[in-house]
C-alpha beads as a LAMMPS data file, in Angstrom:
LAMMPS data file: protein, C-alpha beads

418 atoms
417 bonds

1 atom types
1 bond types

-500.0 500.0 xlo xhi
-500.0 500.0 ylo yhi
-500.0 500.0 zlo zhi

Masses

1 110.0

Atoms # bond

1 1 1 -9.860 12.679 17.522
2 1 1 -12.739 10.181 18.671
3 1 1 -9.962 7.647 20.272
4 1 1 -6.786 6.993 20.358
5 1 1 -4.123 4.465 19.185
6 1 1 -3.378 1.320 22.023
7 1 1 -0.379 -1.262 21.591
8 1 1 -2.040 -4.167 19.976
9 1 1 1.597 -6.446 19.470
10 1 1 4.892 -6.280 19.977
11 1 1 6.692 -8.572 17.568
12 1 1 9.939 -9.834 17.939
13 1 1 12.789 -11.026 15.748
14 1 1 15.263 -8.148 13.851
15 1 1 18.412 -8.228 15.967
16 1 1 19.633 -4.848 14.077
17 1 1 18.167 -1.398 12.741
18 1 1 15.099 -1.724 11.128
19 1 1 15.085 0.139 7.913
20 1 1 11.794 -0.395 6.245
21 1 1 8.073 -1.751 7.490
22 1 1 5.307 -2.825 4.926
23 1 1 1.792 -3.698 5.173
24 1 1 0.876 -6.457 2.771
25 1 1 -2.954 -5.873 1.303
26 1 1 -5.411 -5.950 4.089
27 1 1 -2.986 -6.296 6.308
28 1 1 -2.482 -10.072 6.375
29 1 1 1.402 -9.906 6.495
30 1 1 3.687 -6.851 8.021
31 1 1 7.230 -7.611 6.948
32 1 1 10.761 -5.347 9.305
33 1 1 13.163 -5.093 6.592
34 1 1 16.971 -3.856 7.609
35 1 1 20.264 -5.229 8.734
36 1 1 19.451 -8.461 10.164
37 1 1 17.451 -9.127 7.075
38 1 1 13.729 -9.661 6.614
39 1 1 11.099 -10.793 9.166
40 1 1 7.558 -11.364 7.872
41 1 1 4.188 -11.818 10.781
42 1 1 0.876 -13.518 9.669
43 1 1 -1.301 -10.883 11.091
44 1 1 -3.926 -12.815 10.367
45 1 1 -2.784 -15.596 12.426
46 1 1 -3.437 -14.495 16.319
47 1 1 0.077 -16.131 17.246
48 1 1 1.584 -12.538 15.844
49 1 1 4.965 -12.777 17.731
50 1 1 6.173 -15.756 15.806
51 1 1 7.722 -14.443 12.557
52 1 1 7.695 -16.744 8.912
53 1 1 11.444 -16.942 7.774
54 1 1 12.580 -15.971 4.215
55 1 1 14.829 -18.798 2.639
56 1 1 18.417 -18.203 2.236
57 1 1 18.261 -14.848 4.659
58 1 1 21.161 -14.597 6.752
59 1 1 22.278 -12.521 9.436
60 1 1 25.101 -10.537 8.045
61 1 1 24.732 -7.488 8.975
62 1 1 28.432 -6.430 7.576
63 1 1 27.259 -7.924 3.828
64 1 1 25.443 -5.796 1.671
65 1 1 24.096 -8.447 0.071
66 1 1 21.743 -9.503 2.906
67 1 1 20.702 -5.511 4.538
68 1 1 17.262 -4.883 3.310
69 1 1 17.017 -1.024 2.428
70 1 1 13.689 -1.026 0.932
71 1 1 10.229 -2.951 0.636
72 1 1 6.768 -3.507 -0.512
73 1 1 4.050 -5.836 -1.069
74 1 1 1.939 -6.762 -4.251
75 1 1 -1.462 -9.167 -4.063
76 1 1 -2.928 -10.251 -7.346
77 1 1 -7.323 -10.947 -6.389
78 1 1 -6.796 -13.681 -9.795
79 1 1 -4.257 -16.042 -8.635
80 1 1 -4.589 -14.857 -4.565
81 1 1 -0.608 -14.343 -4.553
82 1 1 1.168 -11.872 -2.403
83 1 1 4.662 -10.985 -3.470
84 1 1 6.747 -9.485 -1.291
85 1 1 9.035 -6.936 -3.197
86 1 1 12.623 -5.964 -1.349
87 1 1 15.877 -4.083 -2.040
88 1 1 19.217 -4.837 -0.678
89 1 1 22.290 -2.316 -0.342
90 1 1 24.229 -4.371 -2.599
91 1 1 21.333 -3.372 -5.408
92 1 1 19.860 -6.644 -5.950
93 1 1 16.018 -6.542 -6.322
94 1 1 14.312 -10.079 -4.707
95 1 1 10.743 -11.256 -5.215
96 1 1 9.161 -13.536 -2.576
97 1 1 6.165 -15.329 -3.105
98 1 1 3.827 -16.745 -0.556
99 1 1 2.384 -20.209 -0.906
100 1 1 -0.568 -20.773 1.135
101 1 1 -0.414 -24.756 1.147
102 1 1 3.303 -25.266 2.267
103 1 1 2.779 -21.752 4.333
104 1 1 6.301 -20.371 3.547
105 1 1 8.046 -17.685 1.450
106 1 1 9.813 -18.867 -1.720
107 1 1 11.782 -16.562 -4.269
108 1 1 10.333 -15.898 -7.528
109 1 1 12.863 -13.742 -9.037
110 1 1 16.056 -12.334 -8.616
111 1 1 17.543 -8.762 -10.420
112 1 1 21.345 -8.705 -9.912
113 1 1 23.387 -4.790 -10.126
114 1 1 24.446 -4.162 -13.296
115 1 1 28.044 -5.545 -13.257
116 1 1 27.820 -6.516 -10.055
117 1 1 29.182 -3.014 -8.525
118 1 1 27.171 -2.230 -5.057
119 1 1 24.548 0.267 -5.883
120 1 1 22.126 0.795 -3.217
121 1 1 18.364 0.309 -3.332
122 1 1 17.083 3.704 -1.882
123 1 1 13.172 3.333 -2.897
124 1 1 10.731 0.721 -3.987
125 1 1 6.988 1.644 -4.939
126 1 1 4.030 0.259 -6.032
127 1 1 1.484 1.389 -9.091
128 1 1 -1.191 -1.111 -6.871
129 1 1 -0.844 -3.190 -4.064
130 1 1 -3.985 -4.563 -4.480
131 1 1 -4.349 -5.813 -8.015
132 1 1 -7.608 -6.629 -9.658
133 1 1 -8.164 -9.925 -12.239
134 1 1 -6.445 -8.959 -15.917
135 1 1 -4.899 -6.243 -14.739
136 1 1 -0.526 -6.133 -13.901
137 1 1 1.603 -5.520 -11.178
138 1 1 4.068 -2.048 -12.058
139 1 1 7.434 -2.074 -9.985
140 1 1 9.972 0.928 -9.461
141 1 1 13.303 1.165 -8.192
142 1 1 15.896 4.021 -7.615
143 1 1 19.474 3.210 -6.823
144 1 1 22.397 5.447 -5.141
145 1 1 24.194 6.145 -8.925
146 1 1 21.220 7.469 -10.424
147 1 1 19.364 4.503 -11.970
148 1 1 15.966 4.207 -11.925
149 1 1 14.063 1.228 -13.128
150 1 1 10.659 -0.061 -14.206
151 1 1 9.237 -3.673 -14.243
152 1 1 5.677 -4.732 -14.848
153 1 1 4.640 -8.325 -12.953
154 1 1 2.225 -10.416 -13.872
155 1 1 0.171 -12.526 -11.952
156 1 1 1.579 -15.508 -12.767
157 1 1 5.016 -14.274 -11.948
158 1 1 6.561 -12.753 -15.233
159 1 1 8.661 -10.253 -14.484
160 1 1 9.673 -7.908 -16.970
161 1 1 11.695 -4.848 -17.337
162 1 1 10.233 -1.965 -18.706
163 1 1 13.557 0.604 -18.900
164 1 1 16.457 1.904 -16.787
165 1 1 17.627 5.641 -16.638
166 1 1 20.343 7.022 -15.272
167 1 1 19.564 10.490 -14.436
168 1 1 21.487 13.533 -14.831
169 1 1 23.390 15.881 -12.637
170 1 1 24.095 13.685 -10.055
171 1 1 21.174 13.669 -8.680
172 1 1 20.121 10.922 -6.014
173 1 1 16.770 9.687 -6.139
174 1 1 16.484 9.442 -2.433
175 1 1 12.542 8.607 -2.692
176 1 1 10.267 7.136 -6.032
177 1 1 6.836 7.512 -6.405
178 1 1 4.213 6.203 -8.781
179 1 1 1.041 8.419 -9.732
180 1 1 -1.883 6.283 -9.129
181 1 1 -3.896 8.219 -11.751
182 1 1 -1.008 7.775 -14.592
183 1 1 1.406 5.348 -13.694
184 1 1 3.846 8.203 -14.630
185 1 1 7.035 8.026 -12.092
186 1 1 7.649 11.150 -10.037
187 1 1 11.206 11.721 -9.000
188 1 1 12.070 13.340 -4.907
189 1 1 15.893 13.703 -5.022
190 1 1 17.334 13.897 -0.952
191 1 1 19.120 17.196 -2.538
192 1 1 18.267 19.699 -5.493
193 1 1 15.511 21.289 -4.723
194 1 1 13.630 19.922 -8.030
195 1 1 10.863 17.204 -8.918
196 1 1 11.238 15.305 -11.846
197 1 1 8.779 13.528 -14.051
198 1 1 9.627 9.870 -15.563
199 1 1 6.996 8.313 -18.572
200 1 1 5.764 5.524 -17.405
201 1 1 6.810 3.762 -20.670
202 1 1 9.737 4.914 -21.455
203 1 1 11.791 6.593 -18.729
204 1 1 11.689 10.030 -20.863
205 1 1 11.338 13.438 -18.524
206 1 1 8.033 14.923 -19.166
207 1 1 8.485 17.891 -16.312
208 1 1 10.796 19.453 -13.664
209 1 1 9.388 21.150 -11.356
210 1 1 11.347 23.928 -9.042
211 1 1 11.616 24.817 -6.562
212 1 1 10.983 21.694 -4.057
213 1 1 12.263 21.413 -0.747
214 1 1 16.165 21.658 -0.823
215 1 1 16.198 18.329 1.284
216 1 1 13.690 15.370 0.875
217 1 1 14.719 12.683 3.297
218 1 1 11.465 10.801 3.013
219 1 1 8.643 11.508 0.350
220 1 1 5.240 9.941 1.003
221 1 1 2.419 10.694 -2.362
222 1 1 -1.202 10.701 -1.272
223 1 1 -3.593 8.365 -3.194
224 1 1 -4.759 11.060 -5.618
225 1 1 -1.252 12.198 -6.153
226 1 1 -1.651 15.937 -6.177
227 1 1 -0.115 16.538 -2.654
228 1 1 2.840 15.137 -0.917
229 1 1 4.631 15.290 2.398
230 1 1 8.475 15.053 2.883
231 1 1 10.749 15.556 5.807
232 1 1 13.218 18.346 4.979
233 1 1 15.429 17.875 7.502
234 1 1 13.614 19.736 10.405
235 1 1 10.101 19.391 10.137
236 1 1 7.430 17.384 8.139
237 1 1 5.581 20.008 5.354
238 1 1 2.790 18.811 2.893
239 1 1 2.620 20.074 -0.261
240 1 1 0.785 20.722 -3.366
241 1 1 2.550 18.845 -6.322
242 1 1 0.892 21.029 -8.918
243 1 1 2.171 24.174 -7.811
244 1 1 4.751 23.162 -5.206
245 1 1 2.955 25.543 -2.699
246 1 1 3.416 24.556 0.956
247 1 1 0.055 23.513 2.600
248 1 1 0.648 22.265 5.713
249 1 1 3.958 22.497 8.368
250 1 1 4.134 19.948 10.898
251 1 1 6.840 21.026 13.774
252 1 1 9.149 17.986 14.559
253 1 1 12.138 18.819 17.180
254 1 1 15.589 19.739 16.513
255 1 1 17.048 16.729 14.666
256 1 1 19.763 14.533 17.118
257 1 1 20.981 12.631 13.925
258 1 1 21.047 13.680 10.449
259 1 1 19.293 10.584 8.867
260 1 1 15.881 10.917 7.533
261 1 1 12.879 10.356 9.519
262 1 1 9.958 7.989 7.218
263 1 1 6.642 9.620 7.005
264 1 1 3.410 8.284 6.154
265 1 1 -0.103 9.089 5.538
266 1 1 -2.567 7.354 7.374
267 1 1 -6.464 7.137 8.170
268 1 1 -7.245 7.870 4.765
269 1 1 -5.161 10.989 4.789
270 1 1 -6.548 12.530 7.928
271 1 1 -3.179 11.773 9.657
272 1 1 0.686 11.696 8.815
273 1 1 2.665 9.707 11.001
274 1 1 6.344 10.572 11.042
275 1 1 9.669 8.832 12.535
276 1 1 12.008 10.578 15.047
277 1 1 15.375 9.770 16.539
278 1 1 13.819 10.271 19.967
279 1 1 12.243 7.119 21.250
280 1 1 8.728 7.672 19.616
281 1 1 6.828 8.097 16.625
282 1 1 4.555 11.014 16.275
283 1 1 1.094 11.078 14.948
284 1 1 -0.458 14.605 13.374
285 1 1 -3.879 15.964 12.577
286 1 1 -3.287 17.053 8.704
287 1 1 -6.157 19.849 9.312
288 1 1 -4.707 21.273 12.709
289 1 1 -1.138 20.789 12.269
290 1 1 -0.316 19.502 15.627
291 1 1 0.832 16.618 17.072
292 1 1 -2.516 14.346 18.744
293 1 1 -0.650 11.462 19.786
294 1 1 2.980 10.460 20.679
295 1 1 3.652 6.506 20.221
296 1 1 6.074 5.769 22.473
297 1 1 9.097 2.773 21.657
298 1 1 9.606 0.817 24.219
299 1 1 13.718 0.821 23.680
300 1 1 13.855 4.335 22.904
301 1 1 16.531 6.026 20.528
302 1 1 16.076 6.212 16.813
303 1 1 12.371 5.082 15.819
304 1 1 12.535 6.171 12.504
305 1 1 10.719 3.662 10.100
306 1 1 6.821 4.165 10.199
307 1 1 3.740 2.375 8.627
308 1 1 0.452 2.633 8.369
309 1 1 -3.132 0.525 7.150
310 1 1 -6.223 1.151 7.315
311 1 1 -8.882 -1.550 7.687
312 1 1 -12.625 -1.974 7.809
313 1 1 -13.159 -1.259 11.493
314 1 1 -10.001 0.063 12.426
315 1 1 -6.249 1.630 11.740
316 1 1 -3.283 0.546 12.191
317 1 1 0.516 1.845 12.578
318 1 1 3.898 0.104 12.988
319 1 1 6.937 1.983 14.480
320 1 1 10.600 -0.168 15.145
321 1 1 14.026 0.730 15.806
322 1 1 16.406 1.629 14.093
323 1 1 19.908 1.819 15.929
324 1 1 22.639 -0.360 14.697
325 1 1 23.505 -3.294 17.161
326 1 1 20.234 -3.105 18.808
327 1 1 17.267 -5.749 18.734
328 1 1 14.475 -4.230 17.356
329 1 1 10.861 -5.395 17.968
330 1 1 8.094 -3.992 15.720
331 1 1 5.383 -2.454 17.998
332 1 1 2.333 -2.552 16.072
333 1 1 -0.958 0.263 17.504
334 1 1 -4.299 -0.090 17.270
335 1 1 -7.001 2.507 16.601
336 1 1 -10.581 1.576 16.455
337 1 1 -12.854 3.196 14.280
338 1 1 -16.796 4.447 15.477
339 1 1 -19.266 3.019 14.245
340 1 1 -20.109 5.974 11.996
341 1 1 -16.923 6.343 10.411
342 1 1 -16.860 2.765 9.913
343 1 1 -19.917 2.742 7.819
344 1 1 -18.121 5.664 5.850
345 1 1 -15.359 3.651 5.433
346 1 1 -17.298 0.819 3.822
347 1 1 -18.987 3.214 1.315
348 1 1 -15.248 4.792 0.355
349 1 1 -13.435 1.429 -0.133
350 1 1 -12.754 0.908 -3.594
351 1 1 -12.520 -2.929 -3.290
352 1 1 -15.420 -4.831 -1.981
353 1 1 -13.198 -7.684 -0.832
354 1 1 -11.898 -5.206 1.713
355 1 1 -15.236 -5.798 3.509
356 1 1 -14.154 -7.926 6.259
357 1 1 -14.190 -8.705 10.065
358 1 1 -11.467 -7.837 12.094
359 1 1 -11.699 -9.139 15.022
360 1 1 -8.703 -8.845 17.652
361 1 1 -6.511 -10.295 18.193
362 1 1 -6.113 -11.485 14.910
363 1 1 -7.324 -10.457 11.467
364 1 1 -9.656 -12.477 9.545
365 1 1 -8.599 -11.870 5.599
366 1 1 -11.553 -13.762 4.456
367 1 1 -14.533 -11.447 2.768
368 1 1 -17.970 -12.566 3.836
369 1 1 -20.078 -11.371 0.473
370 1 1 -23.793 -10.958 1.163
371 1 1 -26.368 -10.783 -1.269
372 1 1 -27.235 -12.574 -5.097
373 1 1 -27.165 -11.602 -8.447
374 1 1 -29.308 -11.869 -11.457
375 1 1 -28.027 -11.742 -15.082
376 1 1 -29.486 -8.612 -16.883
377 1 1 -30.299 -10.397 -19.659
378 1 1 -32.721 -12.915 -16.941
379 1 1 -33.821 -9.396 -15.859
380 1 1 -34.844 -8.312 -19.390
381 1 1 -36.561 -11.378 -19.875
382 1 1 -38.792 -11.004 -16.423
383 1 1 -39.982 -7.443 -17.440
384 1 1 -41.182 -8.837 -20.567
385 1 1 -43.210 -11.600 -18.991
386 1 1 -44.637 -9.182 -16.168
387 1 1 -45.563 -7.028 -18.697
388 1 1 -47.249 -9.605 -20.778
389 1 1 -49.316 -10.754 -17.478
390 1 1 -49.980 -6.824 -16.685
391 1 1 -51.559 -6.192 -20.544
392 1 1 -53.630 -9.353 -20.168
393 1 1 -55.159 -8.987 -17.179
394 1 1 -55.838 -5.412 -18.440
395 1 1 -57.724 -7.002 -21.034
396 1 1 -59.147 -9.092 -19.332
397 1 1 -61.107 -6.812 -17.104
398 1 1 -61.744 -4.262 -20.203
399 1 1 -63.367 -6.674 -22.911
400 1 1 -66.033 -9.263 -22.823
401 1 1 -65.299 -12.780 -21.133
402 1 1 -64.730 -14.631 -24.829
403 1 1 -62.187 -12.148 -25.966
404 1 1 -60.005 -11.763 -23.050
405 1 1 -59.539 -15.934 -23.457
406 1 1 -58.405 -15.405 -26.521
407 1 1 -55.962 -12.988 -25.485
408 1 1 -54.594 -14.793 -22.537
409 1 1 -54.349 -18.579 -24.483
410 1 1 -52.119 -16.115 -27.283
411 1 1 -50.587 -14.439 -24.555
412 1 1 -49.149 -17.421 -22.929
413 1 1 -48.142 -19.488 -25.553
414 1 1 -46.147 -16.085 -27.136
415 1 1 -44.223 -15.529 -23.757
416 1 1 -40.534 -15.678 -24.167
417 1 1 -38.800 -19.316 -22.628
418 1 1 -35.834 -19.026 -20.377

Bonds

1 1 1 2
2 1 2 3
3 1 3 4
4 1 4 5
5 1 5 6
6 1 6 7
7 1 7 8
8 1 8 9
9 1 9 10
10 1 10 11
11 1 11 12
12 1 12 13
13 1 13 14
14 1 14 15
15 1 15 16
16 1 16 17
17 1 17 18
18 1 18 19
19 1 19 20
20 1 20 21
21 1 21 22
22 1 22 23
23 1 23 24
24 1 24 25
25 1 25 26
26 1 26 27
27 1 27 28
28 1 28 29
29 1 29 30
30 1 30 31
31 1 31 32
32 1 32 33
33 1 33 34
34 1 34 35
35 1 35 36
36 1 36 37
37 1 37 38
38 1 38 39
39 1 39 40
40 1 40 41
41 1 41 42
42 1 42 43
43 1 43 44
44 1 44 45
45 1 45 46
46 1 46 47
47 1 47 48
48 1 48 49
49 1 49 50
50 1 50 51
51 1 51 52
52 1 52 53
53 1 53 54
54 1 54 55
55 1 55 56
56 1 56 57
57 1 57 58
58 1 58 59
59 1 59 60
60 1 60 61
61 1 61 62
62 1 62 63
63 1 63 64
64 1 64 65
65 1 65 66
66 1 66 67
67 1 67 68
68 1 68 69
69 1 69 70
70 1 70 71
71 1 71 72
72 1 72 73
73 1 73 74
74 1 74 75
75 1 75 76
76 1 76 77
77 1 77 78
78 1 78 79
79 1 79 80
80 1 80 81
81 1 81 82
82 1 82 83
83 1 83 84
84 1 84 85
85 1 85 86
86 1 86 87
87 1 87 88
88 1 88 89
89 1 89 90
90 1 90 91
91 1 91 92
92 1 92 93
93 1 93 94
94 1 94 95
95 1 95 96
96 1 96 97
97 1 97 98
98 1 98 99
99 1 99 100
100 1 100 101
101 1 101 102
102 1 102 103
103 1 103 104
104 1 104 105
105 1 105 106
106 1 106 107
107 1 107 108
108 1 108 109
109 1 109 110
110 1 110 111
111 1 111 112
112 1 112 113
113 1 113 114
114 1 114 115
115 1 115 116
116 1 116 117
117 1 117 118
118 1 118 119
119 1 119 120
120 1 120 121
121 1 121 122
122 1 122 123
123 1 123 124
124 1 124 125
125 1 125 126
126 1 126 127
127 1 127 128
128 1 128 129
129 1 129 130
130 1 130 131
131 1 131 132
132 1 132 133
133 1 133 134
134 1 134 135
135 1 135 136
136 1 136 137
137 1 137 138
138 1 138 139
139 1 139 140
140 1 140 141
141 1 141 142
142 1 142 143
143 1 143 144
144 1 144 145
145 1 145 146
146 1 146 147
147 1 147 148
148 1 148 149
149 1 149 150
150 1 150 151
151 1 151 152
152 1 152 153
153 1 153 154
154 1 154 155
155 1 155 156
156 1 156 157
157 1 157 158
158 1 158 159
159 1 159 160
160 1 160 161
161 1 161 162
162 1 162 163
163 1 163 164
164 1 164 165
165 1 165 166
166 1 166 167
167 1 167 168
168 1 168 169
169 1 169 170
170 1 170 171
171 1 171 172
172 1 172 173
173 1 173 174
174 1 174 175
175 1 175 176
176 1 176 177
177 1 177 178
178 1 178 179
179 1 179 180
180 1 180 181
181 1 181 182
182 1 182 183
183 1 183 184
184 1 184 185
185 1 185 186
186 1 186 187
187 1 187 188
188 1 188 189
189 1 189 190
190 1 190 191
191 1 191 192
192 1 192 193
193 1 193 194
194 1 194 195
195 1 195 196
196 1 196 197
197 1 197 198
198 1 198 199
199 1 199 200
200 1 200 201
201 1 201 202
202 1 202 203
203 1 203 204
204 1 204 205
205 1 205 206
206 1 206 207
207 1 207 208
208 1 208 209
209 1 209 210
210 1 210 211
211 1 211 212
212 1 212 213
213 1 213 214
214 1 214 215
215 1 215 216
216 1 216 217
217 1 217 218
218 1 218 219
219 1 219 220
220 1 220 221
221 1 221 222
222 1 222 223
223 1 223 224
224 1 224 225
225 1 225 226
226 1 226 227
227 1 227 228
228 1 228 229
229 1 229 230
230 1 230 231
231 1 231 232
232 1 232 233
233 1 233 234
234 1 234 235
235 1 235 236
236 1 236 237
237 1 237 238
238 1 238 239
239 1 239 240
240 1 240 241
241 1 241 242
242 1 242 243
243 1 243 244
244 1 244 245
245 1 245 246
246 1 246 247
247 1 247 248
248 1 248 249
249 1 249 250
250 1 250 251
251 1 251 252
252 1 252 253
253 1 253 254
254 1 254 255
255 1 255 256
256 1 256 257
257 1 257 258
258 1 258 259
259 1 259 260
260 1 260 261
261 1 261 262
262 1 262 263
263 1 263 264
264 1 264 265
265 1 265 266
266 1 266 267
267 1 267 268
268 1 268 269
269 1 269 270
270 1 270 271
271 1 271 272
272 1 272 273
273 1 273 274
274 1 274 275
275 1 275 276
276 1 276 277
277 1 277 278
278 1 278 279
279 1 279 280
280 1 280 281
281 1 281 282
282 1 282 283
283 1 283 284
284 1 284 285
285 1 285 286
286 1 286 287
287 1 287 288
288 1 288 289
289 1 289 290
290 1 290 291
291 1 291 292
292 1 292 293
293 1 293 294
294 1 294 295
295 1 295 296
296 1 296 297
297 1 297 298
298 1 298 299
299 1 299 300
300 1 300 301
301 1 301 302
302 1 302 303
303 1 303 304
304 1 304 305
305 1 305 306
306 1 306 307
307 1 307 308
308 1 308 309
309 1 309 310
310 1 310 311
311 1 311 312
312 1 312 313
313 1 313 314
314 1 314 315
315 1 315 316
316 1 316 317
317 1 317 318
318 1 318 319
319 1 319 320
320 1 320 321
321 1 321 322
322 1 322 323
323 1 323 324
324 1 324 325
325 1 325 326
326 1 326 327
327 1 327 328
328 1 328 329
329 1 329 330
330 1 330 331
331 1 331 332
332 1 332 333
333 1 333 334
334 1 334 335
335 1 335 336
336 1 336 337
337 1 337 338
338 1 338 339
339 1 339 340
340 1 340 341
341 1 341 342
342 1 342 343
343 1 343 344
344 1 344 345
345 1 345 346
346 1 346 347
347 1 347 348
348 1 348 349
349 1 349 350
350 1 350 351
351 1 351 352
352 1 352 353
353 1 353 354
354 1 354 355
355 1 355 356
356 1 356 357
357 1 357 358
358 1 358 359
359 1 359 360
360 1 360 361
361 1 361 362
362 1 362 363
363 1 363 364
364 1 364 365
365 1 365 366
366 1 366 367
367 1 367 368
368 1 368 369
369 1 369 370
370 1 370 371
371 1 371 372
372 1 372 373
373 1 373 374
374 1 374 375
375 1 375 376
376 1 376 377
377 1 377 378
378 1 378 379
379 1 379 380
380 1 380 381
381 1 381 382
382 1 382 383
383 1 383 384
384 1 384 385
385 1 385 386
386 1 386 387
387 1 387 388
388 1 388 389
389 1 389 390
390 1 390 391
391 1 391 392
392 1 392 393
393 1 393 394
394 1 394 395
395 1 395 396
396 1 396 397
397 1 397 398
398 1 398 399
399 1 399 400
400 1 400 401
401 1 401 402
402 1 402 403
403 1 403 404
404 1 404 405
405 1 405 406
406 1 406 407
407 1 407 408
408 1 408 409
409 1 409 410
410 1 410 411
411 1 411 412
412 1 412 413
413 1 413 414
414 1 414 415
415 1 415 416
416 1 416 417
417 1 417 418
């Protein structure tokens, strides 16, 4: 690789295990979700070590109610709000809202457990973080008995629930996944060795596919959800969803702990990044298989929750901790791009308000949009009139003097008004 990833912050504020990290769209928040609860940074504020507090989020690390098991971010371009999406292990589903005059988190909406028995949030995912004017949010959920859920969220706030499923055999749907192309729901149980299938509208199993990895602890589903990665429990292996056939193996050491290490893609899928439970994070070439870069944690010990972003200009990763009854910072890398790739990054992105400046320390979130544009119906109307001028002076230099004033007093008194 051209350069490698530098500490850019280290931000402070979880005083327990860190179970989940989340970019918000281009990167303006990055919320550490776990058991002391939910800690949100402005990125694009420089003053990156002060975290913005959620109402009514306590330290309690013993209450089920208030450990944060999952996460993720929405941003609707209509109404410019980004909704922070989070999971609790009692089961209850929250929706935060951020309101850029009073600059603070409220909660927009609140999904109790069905009959208020704990059911764990295992996964949260996204159809779009980034959602474009008329178009709405999609929101899914699996829970420790089985359930898995569907909401749609619009962007005035409507939430609405689409179905619930419990599925069969027992199976836990350690990991969820949305397919970008269909909005279908793709299934990664922890154990099984199967990959199910879910409508998008109404929960109903349109494929199983066997056999999958015995054991998926953590399931990441590239953008053009075909190929996935998963850590089985020793190492990190991408796959082809299609056919299930093993692409890539990425060695990871000998497990210490049995719980499963996040992985990520990252730099536009040239890079996984994957959690380990030995005081680092490790970052791997996709095409080469090995490891290019080892991202040390300060504290050590189990650094298992990884995210990534990519930016005009640069990428970015967050690692934190994740022992129990240990602070744990968020250390948030850096990784500038050259200026050629950057240009190829421009051309790729998919949404032009992603073309930004990112200056460090901070992160400017406001697009700077060069250029004009010209109705094509004023368009249709100047190729008439040019052509008009064209034919006349034509005539004028092809027929005698009198004529071509005739033509030219017709011509301009015939040519369309605007």
């Amino acid at each position: 690789m051209d350069s490698e990833y530098h500490q850019l912050s280290r931000l402070t504020g979880p005083r327990d295990a860190v179970l989940s990290l989340a970019f918000s769209a281009k990167a303006k928040f990055l919320s550490a979700a776990g058991y002391s609860g939910v800690f949100v940074w402005d990125l694009s504020n420089s003053a990156t070590s002060v975290s913005t507090p959620l109402p009514h989020m306590l330290f309690a690390p013993q209450n089920p109610r208030y450990v944060i098991t999952a996460s993720a971010w929405i941003y609707f371009q209509k109404t410019k709000r980004h909704v922070l999406i989070i999971g609790s292990m009692r089961g209850d589903i929250l929706l935060w809202e951020w309101t850029e005059e009073t600059k603070a988190f409220n909660l927009l909406y609140r999904v109790t457990p069905i009959d208020d028995s704990v059911d764990e949030i295992l996964s949260i995912d996204i159809h779009e973080q980034d959602v474009a004017s008329g178009r709405i949010g999609r929101v899914v959920a699996s829970t420790s008995n089985g359930l898995v859920s569907v909401w749609t969220l619009t962007s005035s706030g409507e939430f609405s629930k689409v179905f619930t499923i419990t599925l069969d055999n027992n199976l836990k749907p350690k990991t969820v996944r949305m397919c970008k192309a269909t909005r279908d729901i793709f299934v990664f149980p922890l154990y099984g060795g199967e990959i199910i299938r879910l409508d998008y509208k109404t929960g109903a199993v349109k494929s199983r596919k066997s056999p999958a990895p015995g054991r998926m602890g953590s399931v990441a589903l590239n953008r053009g959800s075909d190929k996935f990665v998963t850590y089985t429990g020793k190492n990190f292996q991408l796959y082809r969803l299609g056919n299930l056939e093993i692409l890539k193996n990425f060695t990871a050491e000998a497990p210490a702990v049995l719980y499963p290490k996040q992985v990520v893609f990252g730099e536009s899928e040239r890079v996984i990044v994957g959690g380990t439970d030995r005081g680092c994070a490790l970052v791997y070439d996709v095409e080469s298989e090995g490891v290019i870069q080892t991202l040390r944690y300060p504290s050590g010990s189990l650094v298992q929750p990884v995210s990534t972003c990519t930016l005009p200009g640069r990428h970015l990763v967050a690692i934190a901790g994740s022992t129990q009854e240990q602070p744990a910072d968020v250390i948030l890398f850096e990784k500038l791009v050259p200026q050629a790739a950057t240009q190829a990054t421009l051309s790729f992105s998919e949404d032009p308000d992603a073309i930004q400046s990112v200056d460090a320390p901070g992160f400017n979130d406001q697009p700077v949009l060069i250029g004009f544009y010209i109705p094509k119906r004023v368009w249709k109307r100047l190729w008439i009139t040019s052509s008009l001028l064209c034919l006349c002076v034509a005539l004028y230099l092809a027929v005698p003097n009198d004529l071509a004033q005739v033509s030219l007093f017709f011509a301009f008194h015939l040519r369309p008004e605007f």
